[in-house]
N, C-alpha and C positions, 0 to 999 in steps of 0.2 A: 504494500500500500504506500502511495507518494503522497505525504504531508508537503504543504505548503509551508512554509517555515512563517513564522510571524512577522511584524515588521515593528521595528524599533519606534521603544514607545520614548519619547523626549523624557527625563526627569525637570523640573522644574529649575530654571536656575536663582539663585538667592537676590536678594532685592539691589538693584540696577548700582545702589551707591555700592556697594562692594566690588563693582566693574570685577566681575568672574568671567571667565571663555572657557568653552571648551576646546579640545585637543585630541587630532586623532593619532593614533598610534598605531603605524603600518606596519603589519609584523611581513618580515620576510620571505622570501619564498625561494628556490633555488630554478623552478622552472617558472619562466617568463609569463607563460599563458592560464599558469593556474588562477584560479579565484582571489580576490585581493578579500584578505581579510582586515579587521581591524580592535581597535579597541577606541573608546572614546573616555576619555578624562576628564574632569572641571580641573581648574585653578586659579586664584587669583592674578589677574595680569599683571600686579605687580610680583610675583614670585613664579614667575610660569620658569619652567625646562626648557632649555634653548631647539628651539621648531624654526622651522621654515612656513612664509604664507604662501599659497596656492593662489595665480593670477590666472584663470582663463574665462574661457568665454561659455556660461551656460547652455546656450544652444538652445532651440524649439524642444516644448516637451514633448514626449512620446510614452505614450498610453499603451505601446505595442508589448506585446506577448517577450521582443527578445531586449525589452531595454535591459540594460546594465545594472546590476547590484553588489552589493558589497556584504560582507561576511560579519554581523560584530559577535562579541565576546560570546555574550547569551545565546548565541547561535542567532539570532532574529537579524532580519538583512533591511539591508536601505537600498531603496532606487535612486539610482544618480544617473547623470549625462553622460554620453558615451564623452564629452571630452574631460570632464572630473574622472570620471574612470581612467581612460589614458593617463594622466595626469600621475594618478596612485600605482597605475603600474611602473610610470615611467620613475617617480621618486624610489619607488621599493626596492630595499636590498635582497640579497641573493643568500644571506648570511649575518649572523651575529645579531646584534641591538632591532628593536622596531628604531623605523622614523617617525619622527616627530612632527606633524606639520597641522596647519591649520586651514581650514578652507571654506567658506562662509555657507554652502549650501547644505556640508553637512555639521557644522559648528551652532549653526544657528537655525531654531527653528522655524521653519517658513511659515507652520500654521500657526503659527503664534504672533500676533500685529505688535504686542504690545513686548514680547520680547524682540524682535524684528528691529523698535524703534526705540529700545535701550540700547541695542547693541551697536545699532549707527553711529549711534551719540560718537561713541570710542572707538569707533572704526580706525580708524586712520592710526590710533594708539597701537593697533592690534600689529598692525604691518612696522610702523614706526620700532617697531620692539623685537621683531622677527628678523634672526640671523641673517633668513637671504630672505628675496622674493623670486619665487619661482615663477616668468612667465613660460605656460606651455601652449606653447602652440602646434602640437601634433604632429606626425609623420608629415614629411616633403612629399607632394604631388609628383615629381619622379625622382627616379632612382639618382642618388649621391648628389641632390639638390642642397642637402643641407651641409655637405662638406663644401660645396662652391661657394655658399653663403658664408657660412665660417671664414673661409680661404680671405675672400673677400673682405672682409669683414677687420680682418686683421693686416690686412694686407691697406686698406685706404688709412686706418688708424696709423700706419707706418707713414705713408705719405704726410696726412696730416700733417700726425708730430714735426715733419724731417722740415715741412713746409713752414712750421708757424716757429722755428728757428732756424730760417735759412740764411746761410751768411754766403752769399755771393762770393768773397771774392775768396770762398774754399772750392771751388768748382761744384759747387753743392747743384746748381743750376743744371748743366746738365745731367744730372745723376735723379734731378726731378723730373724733367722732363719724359726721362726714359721710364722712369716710374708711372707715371702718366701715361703715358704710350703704349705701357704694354695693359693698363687697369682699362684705357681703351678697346683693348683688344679683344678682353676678357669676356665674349657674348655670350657665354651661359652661364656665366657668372652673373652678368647682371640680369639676364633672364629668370635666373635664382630668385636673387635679389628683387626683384619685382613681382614675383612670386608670394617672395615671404610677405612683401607690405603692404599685398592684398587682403592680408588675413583677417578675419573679424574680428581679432583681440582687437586691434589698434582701433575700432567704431566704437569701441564697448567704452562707457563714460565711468563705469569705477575703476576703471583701472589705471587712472591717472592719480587717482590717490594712490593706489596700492604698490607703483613704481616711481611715483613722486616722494613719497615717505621713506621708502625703501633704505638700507644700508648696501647692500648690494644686489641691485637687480640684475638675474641672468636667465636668459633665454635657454629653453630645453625647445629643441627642433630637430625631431627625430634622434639620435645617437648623440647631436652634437650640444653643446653649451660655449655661449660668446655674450658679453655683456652687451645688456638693450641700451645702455647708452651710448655704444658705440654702434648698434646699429641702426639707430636715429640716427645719428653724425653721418653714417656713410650714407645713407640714404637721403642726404638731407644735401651733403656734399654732391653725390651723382645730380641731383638735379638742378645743380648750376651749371652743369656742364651739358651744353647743348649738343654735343654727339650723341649726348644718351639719352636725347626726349624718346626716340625712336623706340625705347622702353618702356616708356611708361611710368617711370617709379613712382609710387606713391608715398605724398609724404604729407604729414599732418601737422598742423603751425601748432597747435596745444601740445604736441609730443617733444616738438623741435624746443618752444619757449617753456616750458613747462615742467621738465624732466627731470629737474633734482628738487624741489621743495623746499629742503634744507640748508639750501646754496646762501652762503653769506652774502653773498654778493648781487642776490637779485634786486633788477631793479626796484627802487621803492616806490615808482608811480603806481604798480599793479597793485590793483584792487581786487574785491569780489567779481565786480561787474565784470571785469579783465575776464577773469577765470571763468565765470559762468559764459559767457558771450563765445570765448575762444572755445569750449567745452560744446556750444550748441549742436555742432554738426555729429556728436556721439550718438550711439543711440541705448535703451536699456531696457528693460520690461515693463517698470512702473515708470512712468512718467515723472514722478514725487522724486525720482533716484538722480533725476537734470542738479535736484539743489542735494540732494541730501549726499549724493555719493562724493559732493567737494568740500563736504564739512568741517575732514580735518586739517587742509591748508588752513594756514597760521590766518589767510587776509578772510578765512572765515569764523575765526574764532574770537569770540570775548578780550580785553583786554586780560592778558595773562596766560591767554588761550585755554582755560581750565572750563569752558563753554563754548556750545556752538551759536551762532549767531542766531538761526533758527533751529528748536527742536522740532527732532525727526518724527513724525507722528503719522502712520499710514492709515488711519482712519480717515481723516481731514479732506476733503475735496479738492480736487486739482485747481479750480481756478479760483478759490480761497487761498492757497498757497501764492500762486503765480500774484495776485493782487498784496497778499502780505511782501513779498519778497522783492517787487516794481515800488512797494510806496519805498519801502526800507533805500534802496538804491537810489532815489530819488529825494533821499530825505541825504544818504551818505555824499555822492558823485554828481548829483544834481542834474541837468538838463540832457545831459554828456549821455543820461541815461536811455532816453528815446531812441541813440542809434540803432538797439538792440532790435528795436519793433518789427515785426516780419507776420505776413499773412499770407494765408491762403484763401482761395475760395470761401472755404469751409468753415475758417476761423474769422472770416467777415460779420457771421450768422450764429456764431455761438453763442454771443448772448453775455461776453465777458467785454469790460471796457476795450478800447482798439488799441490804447494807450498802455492799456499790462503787455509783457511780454509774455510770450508763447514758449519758452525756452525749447519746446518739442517741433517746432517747423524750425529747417535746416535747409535753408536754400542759399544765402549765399555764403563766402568764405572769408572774406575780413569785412571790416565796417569802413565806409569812408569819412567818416569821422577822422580829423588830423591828429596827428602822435607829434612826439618829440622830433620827427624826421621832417613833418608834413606839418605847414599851420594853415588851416583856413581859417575866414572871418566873415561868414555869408552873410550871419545875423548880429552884427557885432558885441557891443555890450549891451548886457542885461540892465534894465529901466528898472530901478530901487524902487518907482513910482507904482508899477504894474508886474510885482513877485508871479511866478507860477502858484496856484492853488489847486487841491484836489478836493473836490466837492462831491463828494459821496461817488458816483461812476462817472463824475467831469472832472476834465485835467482843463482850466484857464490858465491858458499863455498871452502873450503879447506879443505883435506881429503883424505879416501882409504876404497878402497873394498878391506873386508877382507876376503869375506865366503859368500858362494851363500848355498839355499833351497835345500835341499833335496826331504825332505816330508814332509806333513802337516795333521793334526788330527784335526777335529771338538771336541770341548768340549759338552758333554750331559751331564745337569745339571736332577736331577730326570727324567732319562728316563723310568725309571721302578717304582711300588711298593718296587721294593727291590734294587733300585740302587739309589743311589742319585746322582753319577758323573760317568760317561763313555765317549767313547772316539770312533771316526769315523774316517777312513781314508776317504779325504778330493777326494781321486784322484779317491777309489773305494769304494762307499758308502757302498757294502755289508758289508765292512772288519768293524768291531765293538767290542770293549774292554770290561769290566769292571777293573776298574782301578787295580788290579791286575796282570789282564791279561796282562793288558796292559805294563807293567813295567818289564814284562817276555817279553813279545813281546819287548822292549827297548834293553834289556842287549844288544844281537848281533848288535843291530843297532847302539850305541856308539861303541866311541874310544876303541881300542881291548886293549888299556894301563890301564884302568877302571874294578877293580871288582866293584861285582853286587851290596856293599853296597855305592860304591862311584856312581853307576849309579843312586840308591835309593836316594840319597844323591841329584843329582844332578836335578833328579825330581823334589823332592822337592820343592827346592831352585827357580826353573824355574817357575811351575805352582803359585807361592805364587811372584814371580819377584824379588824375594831376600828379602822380609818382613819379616821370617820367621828367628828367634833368637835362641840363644842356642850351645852347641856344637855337635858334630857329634851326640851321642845318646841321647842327650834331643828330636834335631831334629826329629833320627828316629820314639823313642817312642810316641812322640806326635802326628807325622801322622798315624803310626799304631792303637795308639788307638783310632785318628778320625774314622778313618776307621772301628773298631769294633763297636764304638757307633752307627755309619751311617748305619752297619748292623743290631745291635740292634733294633733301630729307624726304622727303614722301612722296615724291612724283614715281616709286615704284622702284628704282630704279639704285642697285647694292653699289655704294662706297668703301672703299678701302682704306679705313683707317690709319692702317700703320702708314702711309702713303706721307712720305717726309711736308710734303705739300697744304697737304688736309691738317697736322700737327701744325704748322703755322700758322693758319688758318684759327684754329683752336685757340692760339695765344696770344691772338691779335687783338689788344682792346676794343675798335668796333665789335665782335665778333661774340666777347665775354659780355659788352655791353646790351648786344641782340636776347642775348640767353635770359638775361636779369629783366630785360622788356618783356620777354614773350611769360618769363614766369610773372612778373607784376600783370600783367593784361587777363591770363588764366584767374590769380585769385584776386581780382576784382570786378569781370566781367561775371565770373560765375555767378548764376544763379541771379542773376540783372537782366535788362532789356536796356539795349540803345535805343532811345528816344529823339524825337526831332519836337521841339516846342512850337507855338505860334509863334512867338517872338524869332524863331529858327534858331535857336541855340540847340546844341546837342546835348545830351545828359543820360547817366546811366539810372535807371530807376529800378525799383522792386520790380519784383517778374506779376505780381497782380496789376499792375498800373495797366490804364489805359488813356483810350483819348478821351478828351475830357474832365481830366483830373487834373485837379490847382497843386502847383509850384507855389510853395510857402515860407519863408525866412521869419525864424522864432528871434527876437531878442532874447541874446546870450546862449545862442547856441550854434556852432560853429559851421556846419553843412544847414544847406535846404532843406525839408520834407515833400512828400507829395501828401496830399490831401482828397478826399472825396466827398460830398455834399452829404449827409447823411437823408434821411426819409422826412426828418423835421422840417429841415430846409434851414434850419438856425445853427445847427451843428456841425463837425466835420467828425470822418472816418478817418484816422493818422491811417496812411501803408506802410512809411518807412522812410529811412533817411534815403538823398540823393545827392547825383555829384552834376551839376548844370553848369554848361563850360560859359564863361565870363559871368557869372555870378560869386563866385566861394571866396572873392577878396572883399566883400560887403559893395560892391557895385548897386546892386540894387535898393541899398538905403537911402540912395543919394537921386534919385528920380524924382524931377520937379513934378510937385501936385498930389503927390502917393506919400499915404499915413497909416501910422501903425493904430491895429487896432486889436482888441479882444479876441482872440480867438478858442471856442470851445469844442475840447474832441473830448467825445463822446463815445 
């Protein structure tokens, strides 16, 4: 007769101020494919047995007959993820001691809300305290993938290093270059490599706490182990280098900016809003997990960091959250805070002010709001006379529409083998560019005051959101000759790298300047629409804009918005910030006859 075995019943854990965790204890095994057993342990976090924390990716549940289980003490078994399972095999020794590690899905119990939302509290403690952090990211997609990632891996970290002390006049120069030359050469390596940075650890939003905290985070991929902050670096480094768009590599600005926590040295402008904002493109199961999984970064904790800014509580309703956590941001970083705004269709009609952020729509990839690198001054300063207020689900600013939508254009990024950026009209899908076309197709739709190099000029400047340095033909030169390489590059047709010709080509500063263009134009066209206004200025707006929609400049706030008439007809609908070319140095403040007035979104 075949008994079912039971399933592991949770003991209770002791009251939250004792901050207790459990602990699994992986007992050995000598054959690889045997059943992973365990045992599970409480302990005080501050006196726990030095463990390892478990970073992957939970994966879709399955209710099927062959999911994956695990073995405890009492004989009674836990259902887990077939990639937690990997995980416990992959940690498990073959002999001697269990391991020690920790791993939130079986650490903590899921059907419990209210342990769930003690345990967050200290999340971040959990990892913060843990010898290493294991990211797993499972068996390579083919065979000795993850040795060419490795190879890789340590092999740019060598460059790097050799790089950011190069003294010239040791011949150090060539000895780079050839290093270079041959990391060029290297196509299944970086094939690898592009491989690994597709993995859905890097979407998943806790996991930046869990290798942000980290004392040493390292990658388990397949057989091999390479530290994850060196494989953000290479990854991060391959794609300045314009030989290797052809790759693909993906690489993520929260991974890139974000990666040590503990770093003295971080800048001190970053905020919450930073973090959450940079964090939106993740994705997680609960929604609640956008705020809660970044709680134990220091810029979200209490002064003293011994609290989180908001307590985690999965009861509580989504768009009670998102409205506690928009005024809070609003009350901290001030106007700065509206960048963040972003809609869909769907979240026009939900029925939550337009003004909270969604932190769950992910559509574009930085904000054009100006940094320390970039200043604009669209709406100049803020009027002491006319503060911003929030009146129950009104946000009253101060301000003026200056320019309503015309037309709007879809961005197509590699729509072709031989395209890499082209261009849709948004109203009539047939209509479709290739960016020259396209720019031909512009001239007549600008201001008739504008020849065709000032048009070019203004393209530019639009599609890049003003990033884009140099005087008038620096600027042009460098996007033409983006242009040509991208034709080069993708017209079909294989290059040979090693090719002494091509390598100077590569180190030629127009050429490193093309790469740094085409990467600025990627993260700020995404997930935008090029727009042309009545007034005929061009502008990158939210991908919801249409025509018909008012172009706004708030006092004391440094980009434009777009705006939409709400159903009142007294109201507006915010979509989101915008970058509108000859407006972002405060130009339209200074327009005879035009005054600021109240304006209320709703």
């Amino acid at each position: 007769m075949n008994l079912v075995p039971p399933h592991y019943t949770y003991a209770r854990l002791p009251s939250p101020l004792a901050r207790t965790i459990r602990l699994i204890r992986v007992l050995p095994s000598p054959d690889p494919l045997a059943r992973v057993s365990i045992e599970i342990e409480t302990h005080p976090l501050s006196s726990t047995p030095p463990y390892d924390a478990i970073s992957y990716v939970w994966g879709e549940p399955d209710d099927s007959e062959t999911v994956p289980f695990v073995t405890c003490s009492d004989e009674s078994i836990l259902k887990v993820t077939p990639n937690l399972h990997w995980a416990l095999r992959r940690v498990r020794g073959t002999g001697g001691d269990p391991v020690s590690v920790w791993a939130d899905a079986i650490c903590i119990n899921q059907n419990d809300d209210e342990e769930r939302s003690a345990q967050v509290a200290f999340m971040g403690e959990i990892y913060a305290s843990a010898r290493r952090v294991l990211v797993c990211m499972g068996d390579a997609p083919t065979r000795g993938a993850e040795k060419e990632v490795a190879k890789l891996v340590e092999a740019v970290k060598l460059f790097r290093d050799s790089e950011l002390g190069l003294d010239h006049a040791c011949g150090e120069h060539d000895r780079l270059r050839r290093l270079r030359s041959s990391l060029q050469e290297a196509d299944r390596s970086w094939e690898a490599l592009s491989e690994v940075m597709l993995r859905p650890w890097f979407t998943r939003v806790w996991v930046i706490q869990e290798v942000g905290l980290a004392r040493e985070p390292v990658v388990l991929y397949g057989t091999e182990e390479f530290g994850y902050r060196d494989l953000v670096r290479t990854a991060d480094w391959a794609n300045g280098q314009i030989s290797l768009l052809r790759y693909r590599i993906q690489t993520w600005r929260i991974h890139v900016e974000w990666m040590e926590w503990s770093r003295p040295n971080a800048p001190p402008e970053r905020t919450l809003w930073n973090l959450l904002d940079h964090a939106s493109l993740l994705t997680c199961r609960d929604p609640r997990d956008r705020i809660y999984a970044l709680l134990g970064h220091p810029v979200a904790r209490t002064e003293g960091g011994r609290r989180p800014l908001f307590i985690p509580d999965y009861t509580r309703p989504l768009n009670g959250l998102y409205v506690e956590v928009t005024e809070a941001l609003l009350r901290m970083v001030g106007l700065k805070t509206l960048v963040s705004v972003e809609h869909t269709p769907e979240s026009l009609e939900d029925g939550c002010p337009s003004w909270v952020i969604r932190w769950h729509i992910q559509a574009k990839f930085n904000d054009i709001s100006g940094s320390s690198m970039v200043i604009f001054d669209a709406g100049g300063q803020a009027d002491p006379a006319h503060p911003a207020r929030i009146n129950g689900p009104r946000l009253r600013l101060w301000g003026r529409m200056v320019d309503k939508v015309s037309s709007c254009f879809e961005f197509r990024f590699f729509v072709a083998a031989s395209c890499a950026l082209g261009f849709r009209d948004a109203q009539d899908r047939r209509r479709r560019f290739e960016t020259r076309q396209f720019i031909d197709f512009l001239v007549p739709e600008s201001t008739s005051s504008r020849g065709r190099e000032d048009v070019q000029l203004a393209f530019i400047d639009t599609v890049c959101a003003g990033r884009v340095g140099g005087d008038r033909r620096e600027r042009l030169r460098c996007f033409f000759l983006l242009l040509a390489l991208l034709d080069q590059e993708f017209s079909g047709s294989s290059r040979d790298w090693s090719d002494p010709a091509d390598i100077d080509v590569l180190s030629d500063p127009d050429a490193v300047g093309a790469a740094d263009l085409w990467d600025t134009i990627d993260l700020y066209a995404s997930g935008r629409v090029f727009a042309v206004t009545v007034e005929g200025k061009f502008a990158l707006l939210p991908q919801v804009s249409q025509p018909g929609d008012e172009i706004c400049i708030i006092r004391g706030l440094d980009v434009p918005v777009v705006t939409r008439l709400s159903g009142d007809g007294a109201s507006h609908i915010l979509l989101g910030e915008a970058y509108v070319n000859g407006i972002m140095d405060g130009e339209a403040l200074h327009v005879a006859g035009e005054e600021d007035s109240e304006l209320v979104i709703c």
